[in-house]
Kinemage of the C-alpha trace (Angstrom):
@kinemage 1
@onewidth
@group {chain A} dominant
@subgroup {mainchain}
@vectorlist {calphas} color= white
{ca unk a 1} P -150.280 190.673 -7.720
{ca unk a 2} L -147.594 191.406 -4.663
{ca unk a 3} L -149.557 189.445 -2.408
{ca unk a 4} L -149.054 186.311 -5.123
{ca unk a 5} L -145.676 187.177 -6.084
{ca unk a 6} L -144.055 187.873 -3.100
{ca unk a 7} L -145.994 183.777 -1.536
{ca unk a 8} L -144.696 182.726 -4.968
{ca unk a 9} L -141.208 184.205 -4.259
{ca unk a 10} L -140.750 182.835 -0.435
{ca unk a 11} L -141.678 179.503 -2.155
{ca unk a 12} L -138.897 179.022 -5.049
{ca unk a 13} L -136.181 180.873 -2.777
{ca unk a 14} L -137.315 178.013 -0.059
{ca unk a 15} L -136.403 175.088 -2.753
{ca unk a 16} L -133.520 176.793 -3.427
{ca unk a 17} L -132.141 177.378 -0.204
{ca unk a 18} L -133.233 174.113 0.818
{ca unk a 19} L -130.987 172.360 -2.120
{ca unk a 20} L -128.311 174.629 -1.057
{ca unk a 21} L -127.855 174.247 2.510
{ca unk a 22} L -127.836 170.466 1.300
{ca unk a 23} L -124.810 171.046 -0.689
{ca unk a 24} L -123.052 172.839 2.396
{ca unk a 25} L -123.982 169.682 4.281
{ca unk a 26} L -122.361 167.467 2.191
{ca unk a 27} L -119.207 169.610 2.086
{ca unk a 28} L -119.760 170.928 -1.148
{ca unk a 29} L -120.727 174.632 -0.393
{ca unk a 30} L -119.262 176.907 2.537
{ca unk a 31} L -122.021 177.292 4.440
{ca unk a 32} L -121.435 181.046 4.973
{ca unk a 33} L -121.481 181.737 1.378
{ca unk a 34} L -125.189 180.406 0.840
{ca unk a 35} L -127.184 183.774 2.210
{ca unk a 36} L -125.228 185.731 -0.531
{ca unk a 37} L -125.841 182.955 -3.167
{ca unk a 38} L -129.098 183.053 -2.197
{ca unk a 39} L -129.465 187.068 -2.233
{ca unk a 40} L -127.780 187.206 -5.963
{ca unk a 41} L -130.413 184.865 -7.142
{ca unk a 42} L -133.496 187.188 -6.072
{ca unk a 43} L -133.496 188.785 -9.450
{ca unk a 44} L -133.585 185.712 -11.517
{ca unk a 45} L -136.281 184.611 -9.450
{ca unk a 46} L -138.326 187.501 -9.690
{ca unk a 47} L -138.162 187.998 -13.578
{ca unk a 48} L -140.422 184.639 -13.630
{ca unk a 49} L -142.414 185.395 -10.715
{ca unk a 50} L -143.687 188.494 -11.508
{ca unk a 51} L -145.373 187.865 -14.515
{ca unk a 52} L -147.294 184.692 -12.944
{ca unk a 53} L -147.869 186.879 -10.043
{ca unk a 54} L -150.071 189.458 -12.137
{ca unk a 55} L -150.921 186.298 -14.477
{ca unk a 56} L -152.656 185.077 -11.205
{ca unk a 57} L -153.723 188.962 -9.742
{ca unk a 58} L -155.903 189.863 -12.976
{ca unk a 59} L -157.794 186.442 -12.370
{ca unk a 60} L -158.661 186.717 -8.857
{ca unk a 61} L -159.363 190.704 -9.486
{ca unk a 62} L -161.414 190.374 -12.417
{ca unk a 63} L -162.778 186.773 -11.519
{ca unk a 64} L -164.497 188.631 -8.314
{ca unk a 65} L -165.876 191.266 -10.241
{ca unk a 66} L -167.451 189.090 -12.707
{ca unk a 67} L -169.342 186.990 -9.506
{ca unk a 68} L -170.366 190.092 -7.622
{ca unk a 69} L -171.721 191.513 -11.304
{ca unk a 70} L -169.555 194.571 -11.059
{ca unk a 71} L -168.655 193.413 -15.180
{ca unk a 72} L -171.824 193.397 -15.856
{ca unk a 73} L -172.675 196.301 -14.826
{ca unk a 74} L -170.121 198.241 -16.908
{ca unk a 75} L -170.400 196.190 -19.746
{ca unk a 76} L -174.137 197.346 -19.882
{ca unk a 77} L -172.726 200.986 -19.224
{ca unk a 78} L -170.507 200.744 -22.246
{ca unk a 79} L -167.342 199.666 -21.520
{ca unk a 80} L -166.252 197.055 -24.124
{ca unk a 81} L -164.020 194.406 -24.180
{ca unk a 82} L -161.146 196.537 -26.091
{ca unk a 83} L -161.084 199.611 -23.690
{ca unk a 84} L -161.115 196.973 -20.695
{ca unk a 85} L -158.181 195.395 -22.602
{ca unk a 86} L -156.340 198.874 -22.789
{ca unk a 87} L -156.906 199.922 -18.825
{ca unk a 88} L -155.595 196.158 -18.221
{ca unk a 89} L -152.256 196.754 -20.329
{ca unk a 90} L -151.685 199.728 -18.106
{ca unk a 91} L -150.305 198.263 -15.273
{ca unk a 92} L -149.173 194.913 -17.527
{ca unk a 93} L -146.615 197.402 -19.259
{ca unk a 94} L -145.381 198.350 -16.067
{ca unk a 95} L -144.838 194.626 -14.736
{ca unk a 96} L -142.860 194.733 -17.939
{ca unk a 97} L -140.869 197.904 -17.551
{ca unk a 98} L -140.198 195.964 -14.116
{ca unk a 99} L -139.072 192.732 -15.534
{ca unk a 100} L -136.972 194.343 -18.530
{ca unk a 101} L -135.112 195.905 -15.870
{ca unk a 102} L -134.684 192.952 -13.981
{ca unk a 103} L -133.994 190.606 -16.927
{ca unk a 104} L -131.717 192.869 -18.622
{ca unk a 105} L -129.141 194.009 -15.892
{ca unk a 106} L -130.540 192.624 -12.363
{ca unk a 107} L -130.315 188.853 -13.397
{ca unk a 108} L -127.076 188.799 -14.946
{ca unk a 109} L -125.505 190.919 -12.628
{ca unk a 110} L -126.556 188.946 -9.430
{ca unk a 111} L -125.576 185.383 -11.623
{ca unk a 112} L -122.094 186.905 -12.627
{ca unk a 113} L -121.765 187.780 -8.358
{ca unk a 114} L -122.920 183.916 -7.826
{ca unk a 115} L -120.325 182.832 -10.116
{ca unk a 116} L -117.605 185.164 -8.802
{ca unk a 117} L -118.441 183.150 -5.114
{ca unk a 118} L -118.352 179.838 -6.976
{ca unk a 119} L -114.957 180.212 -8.343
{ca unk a 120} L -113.176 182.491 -5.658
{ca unk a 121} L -110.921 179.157 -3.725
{ca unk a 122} L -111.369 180.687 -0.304
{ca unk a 123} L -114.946 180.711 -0.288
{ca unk a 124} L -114.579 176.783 -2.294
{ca unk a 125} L -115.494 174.548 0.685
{ca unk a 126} L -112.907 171.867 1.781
{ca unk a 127} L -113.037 170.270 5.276
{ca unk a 128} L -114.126 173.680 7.150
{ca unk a 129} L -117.791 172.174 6.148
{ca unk a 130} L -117.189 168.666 7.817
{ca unk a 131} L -119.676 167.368 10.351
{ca unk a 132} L -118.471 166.306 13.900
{ca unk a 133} L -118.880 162.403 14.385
{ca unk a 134} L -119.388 162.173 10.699
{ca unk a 135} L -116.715 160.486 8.369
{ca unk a 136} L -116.673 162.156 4.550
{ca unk a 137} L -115.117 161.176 1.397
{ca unk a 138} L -113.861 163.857 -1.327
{ca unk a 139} L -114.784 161.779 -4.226
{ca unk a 140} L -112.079 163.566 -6.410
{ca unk a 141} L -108.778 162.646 -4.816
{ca unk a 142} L -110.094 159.597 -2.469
{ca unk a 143} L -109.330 161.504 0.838
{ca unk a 144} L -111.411 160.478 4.391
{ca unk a 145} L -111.993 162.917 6.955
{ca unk a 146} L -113.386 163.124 10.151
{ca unk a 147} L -113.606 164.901 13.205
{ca unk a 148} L -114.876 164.587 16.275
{ca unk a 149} L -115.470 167.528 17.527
{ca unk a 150} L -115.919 171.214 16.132
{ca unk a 151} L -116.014 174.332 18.173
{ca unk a 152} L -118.584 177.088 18.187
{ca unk a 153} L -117.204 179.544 15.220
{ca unk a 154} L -116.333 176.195 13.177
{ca unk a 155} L -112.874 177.500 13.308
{ca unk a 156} L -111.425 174.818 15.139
{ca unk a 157} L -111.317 171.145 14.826
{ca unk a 158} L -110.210 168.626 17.896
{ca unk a 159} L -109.109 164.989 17.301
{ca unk a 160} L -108.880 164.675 13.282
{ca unk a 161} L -108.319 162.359 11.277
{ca unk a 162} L -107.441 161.770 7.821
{ca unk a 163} L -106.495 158.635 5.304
{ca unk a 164} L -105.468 158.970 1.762
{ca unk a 165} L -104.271 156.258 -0.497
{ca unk a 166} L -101.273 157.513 -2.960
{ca unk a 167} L -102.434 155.738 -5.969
{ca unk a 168} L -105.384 153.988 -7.495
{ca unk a 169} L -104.390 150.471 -7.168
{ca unk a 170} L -104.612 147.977 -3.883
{ca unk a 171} L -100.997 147.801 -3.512
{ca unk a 172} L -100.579 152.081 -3.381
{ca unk a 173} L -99.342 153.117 -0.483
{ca unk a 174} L -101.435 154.520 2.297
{ca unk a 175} L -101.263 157.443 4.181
{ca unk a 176} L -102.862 157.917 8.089
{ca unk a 177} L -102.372 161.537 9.907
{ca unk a 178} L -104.197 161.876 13.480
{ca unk a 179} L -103.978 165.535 14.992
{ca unk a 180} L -105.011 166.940 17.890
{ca unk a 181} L -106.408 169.828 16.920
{ca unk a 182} L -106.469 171.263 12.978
{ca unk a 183} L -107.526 174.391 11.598
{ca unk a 184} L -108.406 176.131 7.542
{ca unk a 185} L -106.058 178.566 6.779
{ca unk a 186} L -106.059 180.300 3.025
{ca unk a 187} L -102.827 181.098 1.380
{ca unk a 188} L -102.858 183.764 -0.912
{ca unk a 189} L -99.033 182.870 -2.056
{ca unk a 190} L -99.786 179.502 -3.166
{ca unk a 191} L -103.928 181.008 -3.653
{ca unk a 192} L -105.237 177.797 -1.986
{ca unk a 193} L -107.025 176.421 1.214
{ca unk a 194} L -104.417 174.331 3.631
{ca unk a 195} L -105.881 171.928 6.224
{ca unk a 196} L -103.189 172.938 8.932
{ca unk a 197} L -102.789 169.442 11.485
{ca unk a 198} L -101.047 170.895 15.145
{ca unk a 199} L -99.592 168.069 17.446
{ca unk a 200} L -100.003 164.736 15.691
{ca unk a 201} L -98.875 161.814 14.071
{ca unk a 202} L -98.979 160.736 10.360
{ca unk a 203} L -98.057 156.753 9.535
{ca unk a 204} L -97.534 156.158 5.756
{ca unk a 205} L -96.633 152.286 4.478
{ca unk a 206} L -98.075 149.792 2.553
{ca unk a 207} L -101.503 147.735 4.107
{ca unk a 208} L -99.738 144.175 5.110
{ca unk a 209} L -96.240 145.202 5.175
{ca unk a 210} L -94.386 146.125 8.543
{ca unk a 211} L -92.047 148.632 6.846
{ca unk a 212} L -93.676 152.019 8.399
{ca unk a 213} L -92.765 155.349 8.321
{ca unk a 214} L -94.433 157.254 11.836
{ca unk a 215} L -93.699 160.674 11.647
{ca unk a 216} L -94.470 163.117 14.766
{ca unk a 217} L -94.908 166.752 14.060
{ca unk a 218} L -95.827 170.167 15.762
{ca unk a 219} L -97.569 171.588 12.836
{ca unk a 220} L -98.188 169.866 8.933
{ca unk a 221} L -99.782 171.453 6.590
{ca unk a 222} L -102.188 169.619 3.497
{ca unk a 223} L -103.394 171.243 0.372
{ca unk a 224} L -106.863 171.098 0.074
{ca unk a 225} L -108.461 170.966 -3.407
{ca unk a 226} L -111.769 173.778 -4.063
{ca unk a 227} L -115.016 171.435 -4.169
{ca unk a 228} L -115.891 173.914 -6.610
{ca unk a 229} L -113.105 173.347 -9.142
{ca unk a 230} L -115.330 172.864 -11.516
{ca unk a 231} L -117.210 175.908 -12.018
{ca unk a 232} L -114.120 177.594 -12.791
{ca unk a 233} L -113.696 178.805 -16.308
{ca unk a 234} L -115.459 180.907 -19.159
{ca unk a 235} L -118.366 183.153 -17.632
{ca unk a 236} L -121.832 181.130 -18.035
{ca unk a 237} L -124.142 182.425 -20.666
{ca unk a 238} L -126.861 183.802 -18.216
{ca unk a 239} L -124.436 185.940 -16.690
{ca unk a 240} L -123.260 187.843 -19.399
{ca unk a 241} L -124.199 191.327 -19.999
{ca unk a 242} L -127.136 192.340 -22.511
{ca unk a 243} L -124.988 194.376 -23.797
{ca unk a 244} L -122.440 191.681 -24.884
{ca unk a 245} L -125.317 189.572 -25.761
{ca unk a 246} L -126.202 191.788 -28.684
{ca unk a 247} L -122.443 192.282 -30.331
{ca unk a 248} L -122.051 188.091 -29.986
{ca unk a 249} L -122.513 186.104 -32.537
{ca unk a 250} L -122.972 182.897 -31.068
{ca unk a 251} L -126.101 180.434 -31.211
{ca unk a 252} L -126.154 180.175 -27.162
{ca unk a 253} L -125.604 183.642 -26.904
{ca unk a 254} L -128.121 185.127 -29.326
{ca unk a 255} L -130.931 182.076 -27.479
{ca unk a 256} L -129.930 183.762 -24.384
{ca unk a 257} L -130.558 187.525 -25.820
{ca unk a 258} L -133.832 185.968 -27.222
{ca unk a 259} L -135.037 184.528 -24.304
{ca unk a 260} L -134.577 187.736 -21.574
{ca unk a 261} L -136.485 189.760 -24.414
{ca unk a 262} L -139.359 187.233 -23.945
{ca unk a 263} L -139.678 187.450 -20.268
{ca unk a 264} L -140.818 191.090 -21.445
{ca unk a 265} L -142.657 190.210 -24.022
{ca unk a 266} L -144.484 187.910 -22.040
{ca unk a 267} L -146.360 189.881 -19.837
{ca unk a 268} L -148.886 191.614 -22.171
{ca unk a 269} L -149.762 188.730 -23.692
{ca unk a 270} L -150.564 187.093 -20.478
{ca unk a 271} L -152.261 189.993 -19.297
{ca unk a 272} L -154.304 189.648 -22.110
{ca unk a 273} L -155.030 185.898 -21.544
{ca unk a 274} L -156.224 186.477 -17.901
{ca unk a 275} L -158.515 189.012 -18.466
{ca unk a 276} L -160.426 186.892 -21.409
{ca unk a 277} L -160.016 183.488 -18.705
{ca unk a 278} L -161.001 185.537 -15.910
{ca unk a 279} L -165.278 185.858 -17.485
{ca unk a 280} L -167.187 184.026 -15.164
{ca unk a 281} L -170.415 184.432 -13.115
{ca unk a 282} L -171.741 183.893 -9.220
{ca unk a 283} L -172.268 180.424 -10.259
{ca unk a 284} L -169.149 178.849 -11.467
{ca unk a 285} L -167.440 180.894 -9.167
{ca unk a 286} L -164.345 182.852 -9.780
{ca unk a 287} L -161.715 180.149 -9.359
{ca unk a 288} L -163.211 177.667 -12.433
{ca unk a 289} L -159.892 179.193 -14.882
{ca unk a 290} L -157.367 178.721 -12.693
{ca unk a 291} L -156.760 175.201 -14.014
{ca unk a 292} L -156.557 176.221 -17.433
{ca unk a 293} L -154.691 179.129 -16.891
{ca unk a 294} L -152.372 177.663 -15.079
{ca unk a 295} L -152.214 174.709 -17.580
{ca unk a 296} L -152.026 177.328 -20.554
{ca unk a 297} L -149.295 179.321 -18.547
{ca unk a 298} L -146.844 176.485 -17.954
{ca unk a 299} L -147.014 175.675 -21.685
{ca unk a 300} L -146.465 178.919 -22.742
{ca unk a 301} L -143.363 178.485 -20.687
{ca unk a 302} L -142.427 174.900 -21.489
{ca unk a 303} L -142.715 176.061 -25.983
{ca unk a 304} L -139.957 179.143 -25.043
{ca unk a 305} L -137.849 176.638 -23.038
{ca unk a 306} L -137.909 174.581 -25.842
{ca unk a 307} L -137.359 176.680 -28.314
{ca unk a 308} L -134.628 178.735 -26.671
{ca unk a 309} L -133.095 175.313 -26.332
{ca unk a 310} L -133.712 174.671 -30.235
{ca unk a 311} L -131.729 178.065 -31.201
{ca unk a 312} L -128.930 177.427 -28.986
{ca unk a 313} L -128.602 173.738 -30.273
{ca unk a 314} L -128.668 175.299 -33.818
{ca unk a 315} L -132.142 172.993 -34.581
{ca unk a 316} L -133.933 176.065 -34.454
{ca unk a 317} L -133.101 179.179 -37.266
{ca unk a 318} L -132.184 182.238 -34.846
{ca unk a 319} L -134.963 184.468 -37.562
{ca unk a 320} L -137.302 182.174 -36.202
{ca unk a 321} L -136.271 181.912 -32.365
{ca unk a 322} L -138.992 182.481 -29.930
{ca unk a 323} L -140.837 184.734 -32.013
{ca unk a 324} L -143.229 182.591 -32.822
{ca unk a 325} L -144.396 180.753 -29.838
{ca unk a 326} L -145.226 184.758 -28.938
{ca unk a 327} L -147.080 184.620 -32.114
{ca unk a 328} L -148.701 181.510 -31.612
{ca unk a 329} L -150.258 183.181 -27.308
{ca unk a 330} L -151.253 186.290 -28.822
{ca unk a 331} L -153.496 184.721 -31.610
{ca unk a 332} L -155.368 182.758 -28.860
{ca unk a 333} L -155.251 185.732 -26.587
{ca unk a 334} L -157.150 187.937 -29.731
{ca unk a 335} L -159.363 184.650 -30.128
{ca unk a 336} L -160.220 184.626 -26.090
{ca unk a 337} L -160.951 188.207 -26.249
{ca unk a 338} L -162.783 188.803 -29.158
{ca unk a 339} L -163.367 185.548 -30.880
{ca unk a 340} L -166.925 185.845 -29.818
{ca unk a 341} L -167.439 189.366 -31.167
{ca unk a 342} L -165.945 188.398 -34.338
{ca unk a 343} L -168.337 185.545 -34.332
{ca unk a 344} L -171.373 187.574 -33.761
{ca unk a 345} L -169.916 189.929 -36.850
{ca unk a 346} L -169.852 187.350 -39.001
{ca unk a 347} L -173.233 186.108 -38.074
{ca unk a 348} L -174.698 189.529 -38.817
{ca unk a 349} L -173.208 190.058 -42.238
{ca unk a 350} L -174.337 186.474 -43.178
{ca unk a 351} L -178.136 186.959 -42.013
{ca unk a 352} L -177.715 190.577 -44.125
C-alpha cells in the first residue's frame, strides 16, 4: 500500500508541479512561491491517494495468495469469508483514521496556506517572472515587456523595455520607457509591487503625430498590478475549517462537509471490494481484476463527484447527499463477498 501510494503520490504532485512551473513561465506565478504551493497541497493529495493505494495493496496482496494457494489453504482450515473480511478492515480502519485526519484538518489547512500565497501582492508575480529575450503581454492592462538580459538572483534586469497604450482605442496615446537597468521593489505604504526603471528614457505621444513628450530620468517608478488579483476575496470552500463546515448552513458548504466525510467513509467499503475482486487462481493470474477494479473505483469516484456537485447546486436534497452512492458500493461489496454463499443458502433451503 506505501509502495503504491507513495508511486501514486510522486505522479499527481509531478502534473501538478508541471502545470505550475508553467504558470511561473508565463508570468503568472512567482516562481519561488511554487515549492510551498506545492508542499501545502501534499495533504489534499494524499486524502485520495491513500485509499487507491490500499484499494490497489489488498489486490496485489491477496491476488498472490490466491495463485500460490495460500487462500486455499486456509479456507480449507476454516477461515471464512467474514473473519477474512474482519482481519482486512483492520488495517482499512486505520487508512481511515489516516485520511479523517488528513481530510478534516490537513487539507484545509494546507489549501487555506495556498490561498494565503495566492492573495499576499508581494508574492503576486509581475515582471520579476519575465524571460530574457522574450517579449510578454499582461493581458489585463495591455502592457509589453521585455528584457534582455536578467542576472543570476533574477533581481536585476538590464536594457528594459516597456509600451503601454493609455486607452482602448487606435487614437489613445502611447507610452514607450527604455531603462538601463530596472529592478521589483514591494511597497508596503502603497501595499503593491513597483517596477523601479534607473537611467532611461520614456517617449509618450500619439502614433503619427510629431508632438512628443521625451522625458529623461534617473529613477521612475510603475505600479505593477498582482497577476493574481483575482483570487483575492472570500476564503474558497475547501479551505474552510470542518469545524465551520458543520455550524454553516449553506448548500456548498454542507456538499463540502459531505464530501471530506466520504473520503473516510470510503475506505472500508473499498477494502471490502478488493478483497472479494482480489479471488483468483495460478491460472488467471493475479492481475485479471485490476481492470475492473480500477473501472469500479473511478466510478465510485466519478457518482460522489457528481453528487457532491448535485448538493451544492441545490439539484440534489442535502438528506440525500452522498449517502447513497455509499449505499449503492456497499450493497455490491456484500454481493461480491457473500453473494455466492447466500446463493448456495438459498439453494439448500429450496432442495429441503
Amino acid at each position: 500500500m506505501f509502495t503504491v501510494s507513495f508511486l501514486l503520490l510522486i505522479i499527481v504532485m509531478s502534473a501538478r508541479f508541471v502545470k505550475y512551473l508553467a504558470e511561473a513561465a508565463a508570468g503568472d506565478l512567482a516562481p519561488e512561491v511554487v515549492f510551498a504551493i506545492i508542499a501545502y497541497r501534499i495533504p489534499s493529495f494524499l486524502e485520495l491517494v491513500l485509499p487507491l493505494g490500499l484499494f490497489i495493496g489488498i489486490l496485489l496482496a491477496y491476488g498472490r495468495l490466491y495463485v500460490e494457494s495460500e487462500m486455499t489453504v486456509m479456507s480449507a482450515c476454516g477461515l471464512s469469508t467474514r473473519r477474512l473480511a474482519v482481519y482486512t478492515l483492520m488495517p482499512g480502519l486505520l487508512v481511515a483514521l489516516m485520511v479523517a485526519m488528513i481530510s478534516f484538518y490537513g487539507t484545509p489547512m494546507g489549501l487555506s496556506k495556498v490561498q494565503e500565497i495566492f492573495q499576499d501582492v508581494k508574492n503576486a508575480s509581475g515582471l520579476e517572472t519575465l524571460v530574457a529575450g522574450r517579449f510578454r503581454v499582461d493581458q489585463k492592462s495591455g502592457r509589453v515587456s521585455y528584457v534582455e538580459r536578467l542576472s543570476g538572483n533574477r533581481q536585476t534586469m538590464e536594457n528594459v523595455f516597456t509600451a503601454q497604450v493609455a486607452g482602448g482605442d487606435s487614437e489613445a496615446e502611447l507610452s514607450a520607457t527604455f531603462a538601463q537597468t530596472a529592478r521589483i521593489e514591494y511597497r508596503p505604504d502603497y501595499d503593491g509591487n513597483y517596477l523601479v526603471l534607473e537611467n532611461g528614457h520614456q517617449t509618450q505621444g500619439k502614433p503619427g503625430e510629431r508632438a512628443l513628450r521625451i522625458t529623461t530620468f534617473a529613477e521612475f517608478g510603475q505600479l505593477l498590478e498582482p497577476s493574481r488579483a483575482s483570487e483575492k476575496g472570500r476564503i474558497k470552500v475547501e479551505a474552510k475549517a470542518t469545524a465551520s463546515l458543520l455550524n454553516s448552513t449553506s448548500l456548498e458548504d454542507q456538499a463540502a462537509l459531505q464530501w471530506r466525510i466520504s473520503l473516510v467513509l470510503l475506505v472500508p467499503i473499498l477494502t471490502l471490494i478488493a478483497q472479494a475482486l482480489s479471488k483468483t487462481n495460478h491460472r488467471r493470474g493475479r492481475y485479471v481484476k485490476m481492470l475492473p477494479a480500477f473501472l469500479i473505483y473511478i466510478m465510485y469516484l466519478l457518482m460522489l463527484t457528481a453528487a457532491k456537485d448535485a448538493v451544492a447546486a441545490g439539484t440534489l436534497m442535502p438528506a440525500m447527499g452522498l449517502w447513497w452512492v455509499h449505499g449503492l458500493f456497499l450493497l455490491l461489496a456484500l454481493l461480491l463477498l457473500f453473494g455466492a454463499d447466500v446463493q448456495r443458502y438459498l439453494r439448500h433451503i429450496v432442495r429441503r
